[in-house]
LOLUMRO-980874 format. One record per residue (C-alpha): residue in one letter; z, y, x. Coordinates in Angstrom, 3 decimals. Last residue first. Layout:
// residues N
@residu: A, Z: Z, Y: Y, X: X
...
END
This chain:
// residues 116
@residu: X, Z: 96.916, Y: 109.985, X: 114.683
@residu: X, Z: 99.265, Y: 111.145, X: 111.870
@residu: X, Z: 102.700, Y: 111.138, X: 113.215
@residu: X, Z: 103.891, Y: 113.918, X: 111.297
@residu: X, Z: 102.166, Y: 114.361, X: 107.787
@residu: X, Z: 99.707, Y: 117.853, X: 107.716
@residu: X, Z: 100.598, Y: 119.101, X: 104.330
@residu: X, Z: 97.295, Y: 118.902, X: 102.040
@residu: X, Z: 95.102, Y: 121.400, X: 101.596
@residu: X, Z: 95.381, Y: 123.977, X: 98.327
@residu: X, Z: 93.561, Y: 123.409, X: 95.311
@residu: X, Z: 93.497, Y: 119.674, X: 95.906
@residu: X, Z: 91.152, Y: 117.268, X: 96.387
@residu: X, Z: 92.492, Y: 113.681, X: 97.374
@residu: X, Z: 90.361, Y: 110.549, X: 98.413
@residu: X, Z: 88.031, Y: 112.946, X: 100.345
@residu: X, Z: 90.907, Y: 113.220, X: 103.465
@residu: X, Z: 90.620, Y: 109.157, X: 103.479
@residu: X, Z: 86.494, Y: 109.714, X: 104.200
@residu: X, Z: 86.414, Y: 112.742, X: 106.752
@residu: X, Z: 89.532, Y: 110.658, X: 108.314
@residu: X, Z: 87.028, Y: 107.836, X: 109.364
@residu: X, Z: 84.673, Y: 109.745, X: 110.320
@residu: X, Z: 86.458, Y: 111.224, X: 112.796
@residu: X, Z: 88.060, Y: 108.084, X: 114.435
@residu: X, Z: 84.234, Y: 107.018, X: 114.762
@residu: X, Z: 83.909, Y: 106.147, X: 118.738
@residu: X, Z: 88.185, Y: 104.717, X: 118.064
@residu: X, Z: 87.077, Y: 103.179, X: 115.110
@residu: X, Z: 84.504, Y: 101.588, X: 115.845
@residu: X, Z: 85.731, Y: 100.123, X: 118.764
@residu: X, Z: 88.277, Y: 98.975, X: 116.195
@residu: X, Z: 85.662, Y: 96.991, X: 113.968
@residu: X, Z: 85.810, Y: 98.483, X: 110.588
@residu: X, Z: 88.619, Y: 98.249, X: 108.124
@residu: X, Z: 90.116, Y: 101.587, X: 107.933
@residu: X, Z: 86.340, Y: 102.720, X: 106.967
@residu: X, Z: 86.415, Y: 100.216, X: 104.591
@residu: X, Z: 89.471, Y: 101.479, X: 102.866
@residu: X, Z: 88.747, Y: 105.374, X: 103.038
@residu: X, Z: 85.398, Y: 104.069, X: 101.159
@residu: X, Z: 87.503, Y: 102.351, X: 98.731
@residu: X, Z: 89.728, Y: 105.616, X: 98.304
@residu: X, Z: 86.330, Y: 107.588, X: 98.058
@residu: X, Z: 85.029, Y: 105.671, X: 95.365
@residu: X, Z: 88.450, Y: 106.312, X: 93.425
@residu: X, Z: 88.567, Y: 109.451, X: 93.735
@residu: X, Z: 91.791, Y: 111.180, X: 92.686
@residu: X, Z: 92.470, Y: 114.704, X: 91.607
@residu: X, Z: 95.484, Y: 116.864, X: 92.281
@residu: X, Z: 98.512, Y: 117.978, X: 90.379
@residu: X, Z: 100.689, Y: 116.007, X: 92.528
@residu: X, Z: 100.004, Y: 114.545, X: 95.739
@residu: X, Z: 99.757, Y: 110.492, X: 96.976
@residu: X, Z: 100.063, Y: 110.654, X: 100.581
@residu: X, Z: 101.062, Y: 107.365, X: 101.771
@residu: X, Z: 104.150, Y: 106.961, X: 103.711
@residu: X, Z: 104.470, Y: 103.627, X: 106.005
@residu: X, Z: 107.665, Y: 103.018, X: 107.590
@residu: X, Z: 108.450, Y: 100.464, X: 105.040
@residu: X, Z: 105.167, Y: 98.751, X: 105.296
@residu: X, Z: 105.076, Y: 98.505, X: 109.423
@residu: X, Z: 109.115, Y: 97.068, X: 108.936
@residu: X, Z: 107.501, Y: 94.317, X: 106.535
@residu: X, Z: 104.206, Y: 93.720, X: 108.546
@residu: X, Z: 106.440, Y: 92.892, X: 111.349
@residu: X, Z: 107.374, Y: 93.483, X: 115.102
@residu: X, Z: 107.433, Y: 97.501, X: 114.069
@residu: X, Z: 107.194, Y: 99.769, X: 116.874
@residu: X, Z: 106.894, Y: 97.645, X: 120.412
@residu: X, Z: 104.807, Y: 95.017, X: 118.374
@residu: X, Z: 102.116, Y: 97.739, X: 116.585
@residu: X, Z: 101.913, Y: 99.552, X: 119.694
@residu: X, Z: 101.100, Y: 96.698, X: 121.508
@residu: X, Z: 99.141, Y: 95.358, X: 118.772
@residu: X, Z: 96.699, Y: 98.406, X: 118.913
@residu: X, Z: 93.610, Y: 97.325, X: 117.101
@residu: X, Z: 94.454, Y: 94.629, X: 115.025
@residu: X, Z: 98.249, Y: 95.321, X: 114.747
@residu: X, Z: 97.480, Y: 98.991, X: 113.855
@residu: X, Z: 94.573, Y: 98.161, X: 111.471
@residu: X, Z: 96.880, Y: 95.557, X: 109.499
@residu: X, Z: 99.268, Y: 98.083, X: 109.227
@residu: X, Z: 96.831, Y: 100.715, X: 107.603
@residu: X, Z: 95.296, Y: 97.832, X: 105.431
@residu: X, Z: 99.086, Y: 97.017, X: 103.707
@residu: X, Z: 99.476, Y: 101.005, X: 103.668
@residu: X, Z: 96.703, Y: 101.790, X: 102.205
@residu: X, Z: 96.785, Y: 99.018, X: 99.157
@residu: X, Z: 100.235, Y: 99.924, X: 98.463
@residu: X, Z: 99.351, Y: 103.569, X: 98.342
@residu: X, Z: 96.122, Y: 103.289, X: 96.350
@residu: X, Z: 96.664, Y: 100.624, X: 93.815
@residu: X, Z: 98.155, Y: 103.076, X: 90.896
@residu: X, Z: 95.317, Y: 105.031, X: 91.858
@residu: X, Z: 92.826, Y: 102.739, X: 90.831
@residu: X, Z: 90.161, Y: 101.419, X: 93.672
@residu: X, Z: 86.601, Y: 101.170, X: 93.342
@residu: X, Z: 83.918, Y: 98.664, X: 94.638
@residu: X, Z: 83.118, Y: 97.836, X: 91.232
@residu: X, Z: 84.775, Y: 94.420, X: 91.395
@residu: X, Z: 87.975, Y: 96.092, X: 91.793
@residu: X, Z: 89.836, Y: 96.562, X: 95.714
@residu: X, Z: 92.796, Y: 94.293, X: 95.416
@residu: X, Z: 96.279, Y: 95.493, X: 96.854
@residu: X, Z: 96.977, Y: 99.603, X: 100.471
@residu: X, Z: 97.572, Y: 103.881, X: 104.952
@residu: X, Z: 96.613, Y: 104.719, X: 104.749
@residu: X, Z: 96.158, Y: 107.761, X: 103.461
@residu: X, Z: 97.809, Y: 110.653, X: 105.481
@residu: X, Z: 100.403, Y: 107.458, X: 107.210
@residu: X, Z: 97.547, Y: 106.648, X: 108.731
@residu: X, Z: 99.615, Y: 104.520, X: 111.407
@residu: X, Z: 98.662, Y: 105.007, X: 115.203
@residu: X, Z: 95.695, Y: 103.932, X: 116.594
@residu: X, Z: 95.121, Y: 104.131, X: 120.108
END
């Protein structure tokens, strides 16, 4: 069902403002991406990783250069990774609209293999 958001997830603390630096975006998405996939798909989660550490190492986040972070939209991207997983799997959609909006670039991002 859910496979690791390796775009965005893929994460620390959220700040008391609701917003999340940059510096804590990729640790903080990949610690909530994992902890989506052995939530929601724990089969999966089990048969590919069997820990939090091996989930964390084969986590990328996509952190580009020369483009501008969002820091409301990273803790939105958060939440969303966060919500119940039938949820997620009627609102999969919505859910990427708000981790693509943590990066704008002039030119899209490369599509990461193994991005559900």
């Amino acid at each position: 069902m859910i496979r690791v958001m390796s775009f965005a997830l893929a994460s620390s603390q959220l700040a008391a403002c609701g917003e999340l630096s940059q510096e804590r975006w990729a640790p903080r998405a990949a610690q909530v991406s994992c902890q989506t996939l052995r939530r929601c798909d724990p089969i999966t989660y089990h048969l590919d990783y069997g820990s939090m550490d091996a989930c964390l190492d084969a986590t990328e986040v996509f952190e580009p250069t020369g483009c501008t972070y969002d820091p409301e939209a990273a803790s939105r991207c958060i939440a969303a990774m966060r919500w119940r997983c039938p949820r997620i799997g009627r609102r999969y959609d919505q859910l990427l609209e708000r981790c693509d909006a943590v990066w704008s670039c002039s030119t899209p991002p490369p599509s990461t293999p193994g991005t559900p």
